[in-house]
MIDO-508167 format. One record per residue (C-alpha): residue number from 1; residue in three letters; x negated, y, z. Coordinates in steps of 0.2 Angstrom, whole numbers, plus 5000, padded with zeros to 4 digits. Example, Ala and Ser with C-alpha at 12.3 -4.5 7.8 and 13.67 -1.06 7.14 Angstrom:
REM residues 2
+-----+---------+------+------+------+
: num : residuo :   px :   py :   pz :
+-----+---------+------+------+------+
:   1 :     ALA : 4938 : 4978 : 5039 :
:   2 :     SER : 4932 : 4995 : 5036 :
+-----+---------+------+------+------+
This chain:
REM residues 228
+-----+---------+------+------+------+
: num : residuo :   px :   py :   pz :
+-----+---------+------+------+------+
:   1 :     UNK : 4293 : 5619 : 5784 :
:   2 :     UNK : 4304 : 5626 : 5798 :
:   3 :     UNK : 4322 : 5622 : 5797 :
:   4 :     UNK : 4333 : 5636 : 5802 :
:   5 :     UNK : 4348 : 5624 : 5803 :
:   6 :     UNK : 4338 : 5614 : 5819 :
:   7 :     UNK : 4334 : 5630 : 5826 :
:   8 :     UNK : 4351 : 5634 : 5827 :
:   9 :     UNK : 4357 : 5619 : 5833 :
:  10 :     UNK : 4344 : 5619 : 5847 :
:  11 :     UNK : 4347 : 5636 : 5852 :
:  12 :     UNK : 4368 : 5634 : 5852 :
:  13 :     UNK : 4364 : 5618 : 5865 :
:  14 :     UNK : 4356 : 5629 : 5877 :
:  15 :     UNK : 4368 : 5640 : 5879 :
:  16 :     UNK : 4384 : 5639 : 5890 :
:  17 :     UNK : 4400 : 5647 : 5887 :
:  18 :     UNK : 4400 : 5653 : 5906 :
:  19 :     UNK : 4383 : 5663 : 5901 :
:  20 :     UNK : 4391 : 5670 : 5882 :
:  21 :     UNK : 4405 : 5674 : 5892 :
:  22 :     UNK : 4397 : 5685 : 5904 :
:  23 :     UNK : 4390 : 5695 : 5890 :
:  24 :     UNK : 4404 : 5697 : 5881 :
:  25 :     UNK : 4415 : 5702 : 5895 :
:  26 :     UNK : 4403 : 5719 : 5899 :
:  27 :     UNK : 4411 : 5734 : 5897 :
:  28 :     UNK : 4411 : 5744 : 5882 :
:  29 :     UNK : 4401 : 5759 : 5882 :
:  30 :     UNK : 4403 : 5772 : 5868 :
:  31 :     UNK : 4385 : 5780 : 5871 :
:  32 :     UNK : 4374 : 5791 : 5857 :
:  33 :     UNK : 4385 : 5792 : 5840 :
:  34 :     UNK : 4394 : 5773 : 5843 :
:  35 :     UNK : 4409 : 5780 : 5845 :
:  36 :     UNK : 4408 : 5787 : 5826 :
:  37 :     UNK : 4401 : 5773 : 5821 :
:  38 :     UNK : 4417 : 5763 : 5827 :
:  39 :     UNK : 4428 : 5774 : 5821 :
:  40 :     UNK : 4419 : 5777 : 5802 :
:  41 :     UNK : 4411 : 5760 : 5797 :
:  42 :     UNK : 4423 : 5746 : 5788 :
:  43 :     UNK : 4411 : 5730 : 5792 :
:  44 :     UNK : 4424 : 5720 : 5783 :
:  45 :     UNK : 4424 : 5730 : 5769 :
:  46 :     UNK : 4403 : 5732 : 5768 :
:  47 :     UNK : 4401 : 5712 : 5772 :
:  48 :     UNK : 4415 : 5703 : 5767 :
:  49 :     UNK : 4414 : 5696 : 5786 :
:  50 :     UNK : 4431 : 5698 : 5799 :
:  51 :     UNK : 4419 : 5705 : 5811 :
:  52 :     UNK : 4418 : 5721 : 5823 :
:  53 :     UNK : 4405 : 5728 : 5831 :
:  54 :     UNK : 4405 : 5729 : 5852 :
:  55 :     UNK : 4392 : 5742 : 5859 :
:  56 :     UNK : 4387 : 5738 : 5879 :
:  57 :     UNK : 4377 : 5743 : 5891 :
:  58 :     UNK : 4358 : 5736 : 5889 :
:  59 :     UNK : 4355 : 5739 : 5907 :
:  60 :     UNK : 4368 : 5731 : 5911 :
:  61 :     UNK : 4365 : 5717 : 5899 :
:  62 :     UNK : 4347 : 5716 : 5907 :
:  63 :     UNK : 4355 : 5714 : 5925 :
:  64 :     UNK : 4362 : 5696 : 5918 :
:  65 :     UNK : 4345 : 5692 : 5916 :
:  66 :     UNK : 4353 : 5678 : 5902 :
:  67 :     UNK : 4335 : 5680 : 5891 :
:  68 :     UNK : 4325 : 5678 : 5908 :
:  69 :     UNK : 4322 : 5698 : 5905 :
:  70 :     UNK : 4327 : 5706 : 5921 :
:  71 :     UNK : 4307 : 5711 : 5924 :
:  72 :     UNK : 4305 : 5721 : 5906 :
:  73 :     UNK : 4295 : 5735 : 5911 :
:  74 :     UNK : 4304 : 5745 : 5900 :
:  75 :     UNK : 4321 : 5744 : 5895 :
:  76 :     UNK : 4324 : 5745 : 5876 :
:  77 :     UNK : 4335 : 5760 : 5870 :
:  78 :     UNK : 4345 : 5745 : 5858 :
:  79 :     UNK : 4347 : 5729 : 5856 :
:  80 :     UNK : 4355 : 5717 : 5844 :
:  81 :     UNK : 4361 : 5703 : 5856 :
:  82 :     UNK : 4356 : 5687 : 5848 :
:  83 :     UNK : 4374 : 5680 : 5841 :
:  84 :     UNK : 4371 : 5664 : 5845 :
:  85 :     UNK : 4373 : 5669 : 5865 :
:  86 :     UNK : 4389 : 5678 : 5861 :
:  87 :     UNK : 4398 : 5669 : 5849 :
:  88 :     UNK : 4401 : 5654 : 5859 :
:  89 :     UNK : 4416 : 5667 : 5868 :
:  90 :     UNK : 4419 : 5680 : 5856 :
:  91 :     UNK : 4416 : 5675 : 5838 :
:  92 :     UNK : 4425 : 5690 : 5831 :
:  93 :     UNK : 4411 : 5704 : 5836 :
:  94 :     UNK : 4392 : 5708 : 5836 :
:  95 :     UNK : 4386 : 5713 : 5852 :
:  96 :     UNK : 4375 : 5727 : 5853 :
:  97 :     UNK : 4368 : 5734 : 5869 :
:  98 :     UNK : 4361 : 5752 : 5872 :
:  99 :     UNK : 4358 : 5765 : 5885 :
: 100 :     UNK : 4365 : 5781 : 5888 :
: 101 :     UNK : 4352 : 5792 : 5878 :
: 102 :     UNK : 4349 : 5779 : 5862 :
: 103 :     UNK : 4343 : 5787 : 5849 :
: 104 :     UNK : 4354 : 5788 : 5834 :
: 105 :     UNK : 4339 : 5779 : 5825 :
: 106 :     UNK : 4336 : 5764 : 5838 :
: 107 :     UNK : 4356 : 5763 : 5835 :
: 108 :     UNK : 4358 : 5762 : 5816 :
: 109 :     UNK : 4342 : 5751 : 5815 :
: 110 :     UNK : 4350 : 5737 : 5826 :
: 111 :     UNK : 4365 : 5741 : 5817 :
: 112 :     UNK : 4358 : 5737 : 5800 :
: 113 :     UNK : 4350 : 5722 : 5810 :
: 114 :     UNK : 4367 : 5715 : 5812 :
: 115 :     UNK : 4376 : 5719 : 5795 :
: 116 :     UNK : 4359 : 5710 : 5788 :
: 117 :     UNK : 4363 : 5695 : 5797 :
: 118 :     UNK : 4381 : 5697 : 5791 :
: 119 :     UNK : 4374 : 5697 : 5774 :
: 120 :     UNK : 4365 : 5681 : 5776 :
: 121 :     UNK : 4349 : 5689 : 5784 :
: 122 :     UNK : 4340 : 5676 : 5794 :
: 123 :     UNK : 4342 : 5676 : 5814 :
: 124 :     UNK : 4326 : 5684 : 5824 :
: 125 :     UNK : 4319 : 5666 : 5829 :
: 126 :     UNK : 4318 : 5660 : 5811 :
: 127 :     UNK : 4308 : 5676 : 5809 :
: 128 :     UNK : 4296 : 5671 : 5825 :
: 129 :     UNK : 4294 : 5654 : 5820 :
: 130 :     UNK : 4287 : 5658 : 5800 :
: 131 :     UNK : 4279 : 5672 : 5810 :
: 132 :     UNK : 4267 : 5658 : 5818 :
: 133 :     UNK : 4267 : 5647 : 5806 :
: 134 :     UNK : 4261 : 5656 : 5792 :
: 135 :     UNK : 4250 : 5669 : 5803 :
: 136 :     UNK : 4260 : 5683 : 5796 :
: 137 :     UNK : 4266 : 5701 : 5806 :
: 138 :     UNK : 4282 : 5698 : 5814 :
: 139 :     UNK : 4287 : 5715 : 5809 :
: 140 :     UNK : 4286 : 5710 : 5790 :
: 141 :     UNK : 4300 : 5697 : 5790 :
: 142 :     UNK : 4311 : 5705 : 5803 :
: 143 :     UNK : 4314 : 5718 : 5795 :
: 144 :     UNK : 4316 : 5712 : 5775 :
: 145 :     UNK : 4321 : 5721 : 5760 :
: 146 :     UNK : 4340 : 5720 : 5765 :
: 147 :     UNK : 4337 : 5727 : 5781 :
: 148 :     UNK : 4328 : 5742 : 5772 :
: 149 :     UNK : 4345 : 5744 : 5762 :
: 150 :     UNK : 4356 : 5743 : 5776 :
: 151 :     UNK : 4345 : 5754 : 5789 :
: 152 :     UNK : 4345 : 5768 : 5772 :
: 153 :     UNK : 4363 : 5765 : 5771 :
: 154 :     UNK : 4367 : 5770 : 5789 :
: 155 :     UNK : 4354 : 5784 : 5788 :
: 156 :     UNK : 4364 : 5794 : 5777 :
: 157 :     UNK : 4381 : 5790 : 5778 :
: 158 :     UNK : 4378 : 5795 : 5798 :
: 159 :     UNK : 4363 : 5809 : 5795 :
: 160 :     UNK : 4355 : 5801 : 5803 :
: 161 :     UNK : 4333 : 5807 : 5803 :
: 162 :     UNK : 4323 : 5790 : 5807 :
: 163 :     UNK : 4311 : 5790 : 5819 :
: 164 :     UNK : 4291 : 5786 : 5814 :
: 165 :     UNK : 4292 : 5769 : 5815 :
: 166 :     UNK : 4311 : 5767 : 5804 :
: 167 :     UNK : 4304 : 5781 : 5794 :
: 168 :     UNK : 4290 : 5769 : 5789 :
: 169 :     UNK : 4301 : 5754 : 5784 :
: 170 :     UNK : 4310 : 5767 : 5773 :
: 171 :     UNK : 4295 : 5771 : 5763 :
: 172 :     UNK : 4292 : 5752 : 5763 :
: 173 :     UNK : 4311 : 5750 : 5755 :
: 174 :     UNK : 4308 : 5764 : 5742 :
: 175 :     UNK : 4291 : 5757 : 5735 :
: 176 :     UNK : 4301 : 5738 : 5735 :
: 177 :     UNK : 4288 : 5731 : 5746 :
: 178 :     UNK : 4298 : 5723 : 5758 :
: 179 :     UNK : 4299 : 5705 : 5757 :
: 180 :     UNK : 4317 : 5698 : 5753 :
: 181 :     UNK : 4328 : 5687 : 5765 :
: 182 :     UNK : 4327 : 5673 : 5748 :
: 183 :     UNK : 4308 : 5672 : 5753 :
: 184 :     UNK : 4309 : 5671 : 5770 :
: 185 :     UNK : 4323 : 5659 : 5769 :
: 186 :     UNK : 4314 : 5649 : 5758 :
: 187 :     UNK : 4299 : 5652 : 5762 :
: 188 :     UNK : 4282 : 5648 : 5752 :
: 189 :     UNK : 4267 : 5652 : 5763 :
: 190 :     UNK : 4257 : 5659 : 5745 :
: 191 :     UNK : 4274 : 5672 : 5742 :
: 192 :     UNK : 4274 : 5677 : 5761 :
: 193 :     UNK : 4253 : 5681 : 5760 :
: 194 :     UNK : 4254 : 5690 : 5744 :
: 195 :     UNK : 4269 : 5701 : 5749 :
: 196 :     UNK : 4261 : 5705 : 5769 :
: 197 :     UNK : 4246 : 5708 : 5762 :
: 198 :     UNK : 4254 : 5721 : 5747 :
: 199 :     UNK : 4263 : 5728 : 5763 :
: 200 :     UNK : 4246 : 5730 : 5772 :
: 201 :     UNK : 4237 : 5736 : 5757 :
: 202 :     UNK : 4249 : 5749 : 5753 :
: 203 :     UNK : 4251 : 5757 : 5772 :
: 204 :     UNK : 4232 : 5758 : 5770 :
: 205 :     UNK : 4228 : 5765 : 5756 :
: 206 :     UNK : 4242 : 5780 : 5758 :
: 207 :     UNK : 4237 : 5782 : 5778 :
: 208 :     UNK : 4235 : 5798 : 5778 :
: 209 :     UNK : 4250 : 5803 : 5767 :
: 210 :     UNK : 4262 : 5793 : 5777 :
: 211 :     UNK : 4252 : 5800 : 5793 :
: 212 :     UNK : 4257 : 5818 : 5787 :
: 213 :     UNK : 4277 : 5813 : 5785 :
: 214 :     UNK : 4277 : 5803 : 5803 :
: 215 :     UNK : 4266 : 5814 : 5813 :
: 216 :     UNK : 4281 : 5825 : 5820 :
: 217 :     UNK : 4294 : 5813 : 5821 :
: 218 :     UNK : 4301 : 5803 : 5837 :
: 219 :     UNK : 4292 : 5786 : 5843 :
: 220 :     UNK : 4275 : 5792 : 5833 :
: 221 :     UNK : 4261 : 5784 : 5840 :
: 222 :     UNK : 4243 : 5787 : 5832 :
: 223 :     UNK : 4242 : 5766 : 5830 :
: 224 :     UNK : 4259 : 5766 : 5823 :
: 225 :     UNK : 4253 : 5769 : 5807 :
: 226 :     UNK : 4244 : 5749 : 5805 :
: 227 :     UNK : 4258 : 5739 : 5814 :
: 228 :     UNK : 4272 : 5740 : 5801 :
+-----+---------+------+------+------+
């Protein structure tokens, strides 16, 4: 069984403070709706966790090239920067970078990424390692039943409309298919295949349905509908 504990560990010794610290010295940015954001979500009050929110540049974050990424051939819109990188200098914020046209849905759903892990969602390596391990999507334990509460949360306190993919893990929330952060954290292959395959099942048999609702939104792609 994978311990998250070791993969912490690990991760924190490869990481320098003179490498956190250059993240967390970017300059703030206030793209897209983070300003609102900022200024109208308590994260103490919704978490119980001291912590604020930092929104940077992701170009500029790419330029560090910290995660070897400088190549991407596409810069993503948002990104949650792994807090083991930055909390080594700034312990008190989440760090998360996007460009100067995010989408408000790329924005909230890396936002509900980090009040999940605030919550006691596991961290994205954990999520790639039972990935592997148990032969399962990556997209069905990154993005757990919590996540689905959080991303809803954000949707409508900020009116926000989800783009296909987002709009996906909604539906996925409202039929209570996703797999919990208790599973994944303690994780039993049998519970993992059941709940995957339930996802799987359930995206299939209401394809065209789900089609009809994603069709004309942001980010759909005709595939779209069997990667979730």
């Amino acid at each position: 069984m994978i311990d998250e504990k070791k993969l912490i560990a690990k991760a924190m010794q490869e990481i320098s403070f003179d490498k956190s610290f250059l993240i967390t010295s970017l300059k703030e940015v206030d793209y897209g709706i983070a300003n609102a954001i900022k200024e109208r979500l308590d994260i103490k009050e919704l978490t119980g966790k001291d912590v604020g929110v930092r929104f940077v540049d992701v170009n500029d974050y790419v330029k560090l090239n910290v995660d070897g990424n400088k190549g991407l051939r596409k810069v993503p819109d948002a990104i949650m920067i792994n807090v083991l990188k930055t909390k080594i200098s700034d312990s008190r914020n989440i760090y998360i970078a996007i460009s100067p046209d995010v989408n408000d849905s790329s924005l909230i759903h890396e936002l509900a990424h980090a009040l999940d892990y605030l919550t006691g969602g596991v961290l994205p390596a954990f999520a790639r390692a039972l990935s592997l391990e148990y032969f399962l999507p990556l997209e069905h334990l990154e993005h757990p039943y919590e996540f689905g509460k959080w991303f809803s949360y954000l949707r409508d306190k900020f009116h926000v409309i989800p783009d296909a993919e987002d709009t996906i893990v909604c539906i996925l929330y409202e039929e209570g298919l996703l797999i919990k952060n208790s599973e994944i954290k303690n994780p039993k292959g049998e519970v993992l295949k059941r709940k995957s395959d339930a996802i799987i099942r359930y995206l299939s048999e209401n394809s065209e349905k789900i089609h009809s609702i994603i069709k004309d939104l942001p980010g759909y792609l005709p595939l779209l509908r069997h990667r979730i």
